[in-house]
Steps between C-alpha positions, in 0.01 A plus 500: 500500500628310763835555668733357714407584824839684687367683778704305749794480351855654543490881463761730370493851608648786300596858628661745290603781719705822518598774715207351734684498830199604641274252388663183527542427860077478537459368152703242554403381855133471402627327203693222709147501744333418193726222333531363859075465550503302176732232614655400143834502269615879420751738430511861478693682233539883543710662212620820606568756246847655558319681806754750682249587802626191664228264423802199388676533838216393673372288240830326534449451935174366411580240284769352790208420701216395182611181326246508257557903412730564214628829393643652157644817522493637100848741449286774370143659543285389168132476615230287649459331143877351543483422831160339486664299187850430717262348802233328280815268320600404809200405655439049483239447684141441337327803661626885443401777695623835446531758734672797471669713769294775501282655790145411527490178370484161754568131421228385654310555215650205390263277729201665242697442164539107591143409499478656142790350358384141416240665239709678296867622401574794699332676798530881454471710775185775443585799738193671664475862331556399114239638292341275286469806267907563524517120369230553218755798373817309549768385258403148671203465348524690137811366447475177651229403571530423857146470709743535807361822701854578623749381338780689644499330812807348597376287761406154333544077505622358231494093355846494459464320143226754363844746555736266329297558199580822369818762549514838679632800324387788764800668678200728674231428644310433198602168561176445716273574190728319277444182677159515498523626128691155390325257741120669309648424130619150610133371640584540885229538755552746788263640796559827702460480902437791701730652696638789675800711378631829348357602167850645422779250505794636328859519678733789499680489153278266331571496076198648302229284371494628165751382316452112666167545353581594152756243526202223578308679207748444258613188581348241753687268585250152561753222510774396656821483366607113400839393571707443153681168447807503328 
């Protein structure tokens, strides 16, 4: 099938984050580096999570100096599923990458994703160290049929239209399957691109996964909502 080709257009970069004081000062210098090499239209839109480490302090000195970062501070922790869904509504520009604020994982991985992305859908990121036997035994693929060898990985671009399609439920980070999970039943293509980062990327008080997957079990949510005329 042939598709629109949108490598070189205006990218929107998401980045839910909390309690990552630590992390964002790097992440988000090699993340200007990188927007800054590829010379086009972007903005940057970092949702933190009701972080109390002091993360929206200097979130908020950054953004006096960033035109194109925008910040959304959420009044109480809920997870990387509602953040992810907070940032990903606000994004406008044809291209989403997400990236989350965790240590170990570099936006310049993003340079890799963007020759992929004119093929298919969505670029996932594949992180060296997942066992292809790990994916073989996965809810991913028994329940969902995903041929994605990690689908966990948080680290991916996005055609902004192929995620206007379908709804998020995931408070947790679930929410990285689930996407995959909804883009598979509606017919969308995706390829994984190698890359570098930590095989464990949960945050400090992340929700469990269980009950957002029992929730997707019992009732997925394909289409979204239409707006009632009265």
């Amino acid at each position: 099938m042939d598709r629109t080709p949108v490598a070189d257009q205006p990218l929107s970069v998401v980045v839910p984050a909390y309690q990552a004081t630590a992390v964002l000062p790097s992440l988000m210098a090699d993340l200007r580096s990188v927007l800054d090499k590829l010379k086009r239209a972007n903005e940057v839109i970092v949702v933190d999570d009701a972080s109390s480490d002091g993360s929206s302090d200097w979130l908020r000195r950054q953004a006096d100096s960033w035109p194109s970062l925008r910040v959304t501070y959420l009044d109480k922790h809920q997870g990387q599923g509602v953040a992810l869904r907070t940032g990903l509504g606000l994004a406008e520009h044809p291209l989403v990458f997400t990236l989350p604020a965790i240590a170990g994982f570099a936006p310049v991985v993003l340079h890799d994703f963007l020759k992929l992305i004119d093929q298919v859908d969505i670029v996932v990121g594949q992180r060296s160290g997942v066992s292809h036997w790990a994916w073989l035994r996965s809810s991913a693929w028994w329940l969902y049929g995903l041929s994605v060898r990690d689908p966990h990985c948080p680290v991916r671009l996005y055609r902004r239209d192929a995620l206007m399609r379908f709804p998020l439920q995931s408070a947790s980070a679930f929410v990285h399957l689930e996407i995959l999970a909804k883009a598979n039943f509606l017919g969308l293509f995706m390829a994984e691109c190698p890359m570098e980062g930590p095989l464990d990327a949960t945050v400090p008080g992340e929700p469990a996964r269980a009950a957002d997957q029992q929730a997707l079990l019992r009732r997925p949510v394909f289409a979204m909502p239409t707006a009632v005329v009265n």
